[in-house]
Steps between C-alpha positions, in 0.01 A plus 500: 500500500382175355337357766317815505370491172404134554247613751372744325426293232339229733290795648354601183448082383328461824260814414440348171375184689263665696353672200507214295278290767346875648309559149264188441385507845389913484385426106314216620297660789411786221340259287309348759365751631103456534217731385387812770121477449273753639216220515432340837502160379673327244641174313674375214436104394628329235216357303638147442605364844368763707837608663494834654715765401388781715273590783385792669222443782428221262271316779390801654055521421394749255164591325565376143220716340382377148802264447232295672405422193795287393338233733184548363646440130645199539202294738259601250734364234581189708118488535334503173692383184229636318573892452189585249281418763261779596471685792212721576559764671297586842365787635817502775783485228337778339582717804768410594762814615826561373632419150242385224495391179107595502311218518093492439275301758359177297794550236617177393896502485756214394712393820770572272427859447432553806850373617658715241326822677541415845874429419598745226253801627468400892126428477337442814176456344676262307654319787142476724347364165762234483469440858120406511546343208720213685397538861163742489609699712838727577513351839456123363807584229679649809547180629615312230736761405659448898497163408684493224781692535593324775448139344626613142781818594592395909394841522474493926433883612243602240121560549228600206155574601408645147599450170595820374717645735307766658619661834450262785657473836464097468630481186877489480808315377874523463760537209687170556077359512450730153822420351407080553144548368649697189728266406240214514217710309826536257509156380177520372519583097162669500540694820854624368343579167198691648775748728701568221302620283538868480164588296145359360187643441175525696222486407202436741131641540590782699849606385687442208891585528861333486653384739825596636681325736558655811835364544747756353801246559382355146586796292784665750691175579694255250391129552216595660263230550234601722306520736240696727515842691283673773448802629297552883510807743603228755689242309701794296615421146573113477676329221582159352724482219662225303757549303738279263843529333768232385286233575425603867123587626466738846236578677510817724283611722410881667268555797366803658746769280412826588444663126428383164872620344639333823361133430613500164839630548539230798390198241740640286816514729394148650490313126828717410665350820392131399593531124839679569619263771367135469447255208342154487681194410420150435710311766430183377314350253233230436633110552819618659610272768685552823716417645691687178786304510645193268582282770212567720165309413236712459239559796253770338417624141293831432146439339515860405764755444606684837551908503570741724542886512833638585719810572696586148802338511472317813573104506266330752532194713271201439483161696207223492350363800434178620127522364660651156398879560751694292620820757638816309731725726570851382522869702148496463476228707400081450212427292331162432526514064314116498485146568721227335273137477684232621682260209334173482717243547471093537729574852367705737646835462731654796472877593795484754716686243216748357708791694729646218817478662715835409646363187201431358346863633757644317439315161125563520607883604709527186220350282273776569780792497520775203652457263687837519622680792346767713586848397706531891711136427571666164684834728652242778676306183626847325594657784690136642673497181618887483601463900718188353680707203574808730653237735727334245564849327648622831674168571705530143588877554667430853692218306627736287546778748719227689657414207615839428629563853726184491617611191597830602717395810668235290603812273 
């Protein structure tokens, strides 16, 4: 009769096992579960280190439509540090098709301005006007634009044969190509200014207005940065939005979404994803040395204070190579977060022990981890420690239940 008991108990111990291990795992796959977007292409970059979160077609060639004009911001920026310089405005950029802010032939516009209405109200009179104001010519401006976003971004599949983004079999990129080019425009303080900026007024020879910026992100989404959408029969609705919160800047990117309520829910769900399930963290900071250890000399120190983005929760591997590149190993895979100068020393310095060995992984792994525990090792340790009271609970009443039968055949 015992012994019976005594496997039933172990039975029900071993269930509570399986749950106890059974319930991270399933809780864990729910929370990272990724974003079902109805756009064709997609991506979600941190703004910082430019580690990709998510991708969808995210190499795959698209027609960006007018967030063509992101480029065009930031070379003309890059270009002329002067931004009340006038540009007059030519017959061509007069007509242009598409989106105006209604420029007059022969008006006489800051550069400034006209950045402000090419970027805020999609000008492509304003973006021709900028264009020959460079180059001379759309075509000319073409060609520096290729240029640059390859030299500047390492933006490899993307081809611009006007500046404004109007249809054009030639003209083409990808997210991953948008999503580089973004975050370098980004950096620049006048550029980021300029696409944030949710309303000014116009006033010009022809029209006289506000202007509203066409990005509804800014007034729909909190932390909302910036920074261009477009809209083309071919390209569909396109959107680049950059968004921050807790210290952390992404950039998403949208291409070729099939409606206007589409592209915006999609930006929404991707930024959602990134918030909710990754965080940035300083991994190490500036004039720390490695190796980290007392009784090791030290081989590299950090100029500059080292981050990475990381799943919530998650502790990473890092290790230094021989030519002091710090690696950062997490399920999103290994990243490169910097490079370590070498320490100057009188003796020349030996990189034969650079390799963390293990111990040293796992103090540089414990340096880095949270300081509280995930919300699943929180249920392991609770549901661990109620497994162990049931067991000891049952263990004390079979004592007494022996006890009690001993007693009663000794009466």
């Amino acid at each position: 009769m015992a012994q019976n008991t005594i496997k039933r108990i172990s039975a029900l111990l071993l269930l509570i096992q399986v749950f106890c291990f059974a319930v991270p795992v399933y809780a864990e796959e729910a929370v990272q579960a990724e974003p079902n977007l109805a756009s064709e292409s997609a991506i979600l970059m941190d703004a910082q280190t430019g580690t990709v979160l998510f991708q969808k077609n995210a190499e795959k060639q698209q027609f960006p439509a007018s967030i063509t004009k992101i480029v065009t911001g930031i070379v003309a920026l890059e270009y002329e540090s002067v931004l009340s310089n006038l540009v007059t405005v030519s017959k061509e950029a007069r007509g242009e098709e598409g989106t105006r802010i209604y420029l007059a032939e022969g008006e006489q516009v800051s550069l400034e301005k006209l950045l402000y209405g090419m970027l805020m109200n999609s000008g492509n009179d304003a973006a021709t006007a900028i264009a020959e104001y460079i180059d001379g010519s759309k075509a000319q401006f073409a060609e520096r634009m290729n240029a640059f976003v390859k030299e500047k971004a390492g933006a490899e599949h993307t081809n611009f044969v006007n500046p404004s983004g109007l249809p054009d079999e030639a003209q083409v990129t990808t997210a991953l190509d948008m999503a580089r080019i973004s975050r370098y425009a980004m950096q620049n303080e006048v550029f980021r200014k300029i696409v944030a900026t949710k309303r000014m007024p116009w006033v010009g020879k022809e029209w006289t207005s506000s202007l509203i910026n066409h990005n509804q992100m800014l007034k729909d989404y909190e932390g909302t940065t910036g920074i261009k959408n477009g809209y083309t029969e071919a390209a569909g609705f396109t959107l680049v939005t950059s968004a921050k919160r807790d210290g952390m800047e992404l950039i998403g990117v949208i291409l070729k979404s099939p409606s206007k309520t589409a592209v915006y829910k999609d930006m929404t769900h991707l930024l959602d994803y990134g918030f909710e399930h990754y965080e940035l963290k300083q991994l190490i900071a500036a004039n720390d040395s490695y190796p980290f250890t007392s009784s090791s000399p030290a081989e590299f120190i950090a100029a500059e204070p080292m981050w990475a983005v990381l799943p919530k929760g998650e502790t990473p591997a890092i290790s230094v190579t021989s030519q002091g590149n710090v690696l950062v190993t997490s399920s999103i895979g290994t990243v490169d977060a910097g490079t370590m100068e070498p320490v100057r020393t009188e003796l020349p310095v030996s990189v034969a022990s650079v390799t963390p060995s293990p111990e040293e992984d796992v103090k540089m792994a414990a340096d880095v981890q949270s300081d509280e525990p995930s919300g699943s090792t929180k249920l392991t340790i609770f549901i661990l420690w109620m497994s162990l009271l049931a067991y000891l609970a049952v263990l004390a009443y079979l004592r007494l239940k022996r006890q009690k039968q001993e007693r009663s055949r000794g009466m």
